[in-house]
C-alpha positions in Angstrom: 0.0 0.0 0.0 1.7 3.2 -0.9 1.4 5.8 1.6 -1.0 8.3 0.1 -3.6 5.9 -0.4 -3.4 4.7 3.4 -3.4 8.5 4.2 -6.8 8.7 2.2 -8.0 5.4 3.8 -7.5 6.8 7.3 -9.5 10.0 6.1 -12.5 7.7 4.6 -13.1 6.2 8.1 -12.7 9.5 9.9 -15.8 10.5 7.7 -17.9 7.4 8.3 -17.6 7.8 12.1 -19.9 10.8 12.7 -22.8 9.7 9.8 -22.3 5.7 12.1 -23.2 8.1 15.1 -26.3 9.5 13.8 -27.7 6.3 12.5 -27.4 5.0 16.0 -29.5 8.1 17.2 -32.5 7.6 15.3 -34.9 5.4 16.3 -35.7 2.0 13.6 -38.6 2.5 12.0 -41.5 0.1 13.6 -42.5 -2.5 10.8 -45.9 -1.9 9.0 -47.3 -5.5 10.6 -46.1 -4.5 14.0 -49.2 -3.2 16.5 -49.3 -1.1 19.2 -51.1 -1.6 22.5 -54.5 -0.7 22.5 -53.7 1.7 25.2 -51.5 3.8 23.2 -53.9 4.6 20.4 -55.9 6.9 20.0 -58.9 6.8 17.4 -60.6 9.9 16.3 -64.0 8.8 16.5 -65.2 11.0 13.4 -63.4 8.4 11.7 -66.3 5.7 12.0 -69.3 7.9 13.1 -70.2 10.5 10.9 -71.9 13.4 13.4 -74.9 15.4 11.6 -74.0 19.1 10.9 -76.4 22.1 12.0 -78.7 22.4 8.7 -77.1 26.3 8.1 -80.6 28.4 6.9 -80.5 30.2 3.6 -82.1 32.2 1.9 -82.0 30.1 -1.1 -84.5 27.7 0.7 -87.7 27.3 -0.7 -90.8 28.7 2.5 -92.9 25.8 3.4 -95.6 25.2 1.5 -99.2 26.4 3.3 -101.5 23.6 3.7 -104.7 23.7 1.4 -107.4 24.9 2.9 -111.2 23.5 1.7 -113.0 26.8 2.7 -115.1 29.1 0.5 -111.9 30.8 -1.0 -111.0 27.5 -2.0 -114.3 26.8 -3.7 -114.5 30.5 -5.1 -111.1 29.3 -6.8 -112.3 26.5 -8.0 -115.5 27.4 -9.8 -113.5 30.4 -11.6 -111.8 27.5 -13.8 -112.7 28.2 -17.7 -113.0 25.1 -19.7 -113.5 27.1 -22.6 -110.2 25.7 -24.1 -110.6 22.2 -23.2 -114.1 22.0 -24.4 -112.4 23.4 -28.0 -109.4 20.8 -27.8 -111.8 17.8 -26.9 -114.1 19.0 -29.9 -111.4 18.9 -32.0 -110.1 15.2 -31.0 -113.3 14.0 -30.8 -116.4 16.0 -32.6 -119.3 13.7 -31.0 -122.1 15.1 -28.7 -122.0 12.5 -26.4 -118.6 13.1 -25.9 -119.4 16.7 -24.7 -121.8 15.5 -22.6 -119.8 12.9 -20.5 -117.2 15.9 -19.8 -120.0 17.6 -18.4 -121.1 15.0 -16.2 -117.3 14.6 -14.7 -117.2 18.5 -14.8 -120.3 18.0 -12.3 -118.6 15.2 -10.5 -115.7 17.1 -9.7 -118.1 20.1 -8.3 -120.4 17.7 -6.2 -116.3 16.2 -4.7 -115.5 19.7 -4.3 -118.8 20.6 -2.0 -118.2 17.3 0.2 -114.5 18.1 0.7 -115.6 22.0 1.9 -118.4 20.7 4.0 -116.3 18.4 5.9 -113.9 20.8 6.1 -116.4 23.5 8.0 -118.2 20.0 10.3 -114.7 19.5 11.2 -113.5 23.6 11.5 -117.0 23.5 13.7 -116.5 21.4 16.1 -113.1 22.5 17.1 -114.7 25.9 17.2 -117.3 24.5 19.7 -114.6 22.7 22.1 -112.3 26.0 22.6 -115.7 27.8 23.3 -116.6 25.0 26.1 -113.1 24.7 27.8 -112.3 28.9 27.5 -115.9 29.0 29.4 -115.3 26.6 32.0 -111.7 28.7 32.6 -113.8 32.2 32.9 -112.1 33.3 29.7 -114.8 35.6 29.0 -112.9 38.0 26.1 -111.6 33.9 24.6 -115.1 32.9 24.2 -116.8 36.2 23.1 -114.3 36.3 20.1 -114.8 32.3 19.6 -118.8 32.9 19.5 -118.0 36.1 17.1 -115.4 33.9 14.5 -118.2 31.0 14.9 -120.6 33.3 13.4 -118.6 34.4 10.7 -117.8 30.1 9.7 -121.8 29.9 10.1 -122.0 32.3 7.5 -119.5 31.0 4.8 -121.6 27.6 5.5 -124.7 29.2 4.4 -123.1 30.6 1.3 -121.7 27.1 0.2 -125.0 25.5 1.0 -126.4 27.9 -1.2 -123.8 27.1 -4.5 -124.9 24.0 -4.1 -128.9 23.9 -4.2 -128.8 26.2 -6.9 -126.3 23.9 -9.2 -129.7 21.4 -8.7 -131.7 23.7 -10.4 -129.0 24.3 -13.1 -128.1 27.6 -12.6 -125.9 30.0 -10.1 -121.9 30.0 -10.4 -121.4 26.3 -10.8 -123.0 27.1 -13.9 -119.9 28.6 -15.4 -117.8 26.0 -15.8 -120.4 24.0 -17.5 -121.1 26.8 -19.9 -117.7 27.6 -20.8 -116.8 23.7 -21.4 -120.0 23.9 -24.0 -118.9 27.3 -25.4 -115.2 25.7 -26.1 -116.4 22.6 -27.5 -119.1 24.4 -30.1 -116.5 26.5 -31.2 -114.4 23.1 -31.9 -117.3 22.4 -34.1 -117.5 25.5 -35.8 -113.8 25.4 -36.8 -113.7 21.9 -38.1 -116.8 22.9 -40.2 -114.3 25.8 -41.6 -111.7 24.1 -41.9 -113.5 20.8 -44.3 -116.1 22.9 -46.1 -116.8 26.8 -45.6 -112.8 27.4 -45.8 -112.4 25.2 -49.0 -112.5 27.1 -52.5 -115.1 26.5 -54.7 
């Protein structure tokens, strides 16, 4: 061995010593198979439950929706309903008499379904009326029960109305009328433009 190259050998190992040293200070990492206690760990336990958040409001939420009501207002709405149109579409799809009158017999249906569903609605509306009047009275709430008789009234009076629509739609006339009439009116001018269109509107 000459004697640079055991000079250079010397300074190799000199080197080696200090980077030996720090591998000894740091700790072996643990191998992947290897557990610890149960004691020692610590789970997050959002891991495996999943907690509900606060539902944030915003303004982008859509108001709850008011529950229908089957009260004169409702009925008002309903009779309002033009059939005008349909009676001209229906023409058009099918141009037969009896046809027309089988939509006015459902048109009829759906008013005599619409009376039931307000009259139970005001039997019902009635009777609640009647049980706040009878406990408000047995508390001495006199001001409770003299607005109670006073907004029973008022119901008493819508009743009267709707029993009056419908014992004049068994005569045939009064506002359940209108949707009869405007179903005939739609589906006779149906018939007036198909006789148009195939004869009158042909040139001679």
């Amino acid at each position: 061995m000459r004697f640079f190259d055991w000079f250079k050998k010397g300074d190799g190992a000199k080197q080696q010593e200090p980077q030996a040293a720090v591998r000894e200070n740091i700790a072996e990492p643990e191998p992947a198979n290897e557990q610890k206690s149960n004691d020692s760990i610590e789970i997050p336990e959002d891991i495996f439950i999943e907690f509900e958040k606060p539902k944030q409001p915003t303004h982008m939420e859509p108001a709850e929706e008011k529950q229908e009501v089957n009260d004169l207002d409702a009925l008002y709405k309903f009779l309002e309903h033009n059939y005008e149109k349909k009676g001209y579409e229906d023409a058009l799809m099918n141009p037969d008499s009896s046809s027309m009158e089988e939509q006015v017999m459902l048109i009829r249906n759906e008013f005599n379904l619409m009376i039931s569903k307000v009259k139970t609605h005001y039997s019902t509306y009635t009777r609640t009326i009647d049980f706040h009047i009878e406990t408000r009275k047995r508390n001495g709430m006199v001001e409770t029960v003299d607005e109670l008789e006073t907004h029973k009234k008022n119901i008493q009076e819508e009743i009267s109305i709707v029993n009056s629509i419908y014992e004049e739609d068994k005569t045939n006339s009064g506002l359940s009328q209108n949707r009869i009439l405007s179903y005939r009116r739609g589906f006779k001018n149906g018939f007036a433009a198909i006789t148009f269109n195939n004869v009158l509107g042909r040139k001679s």
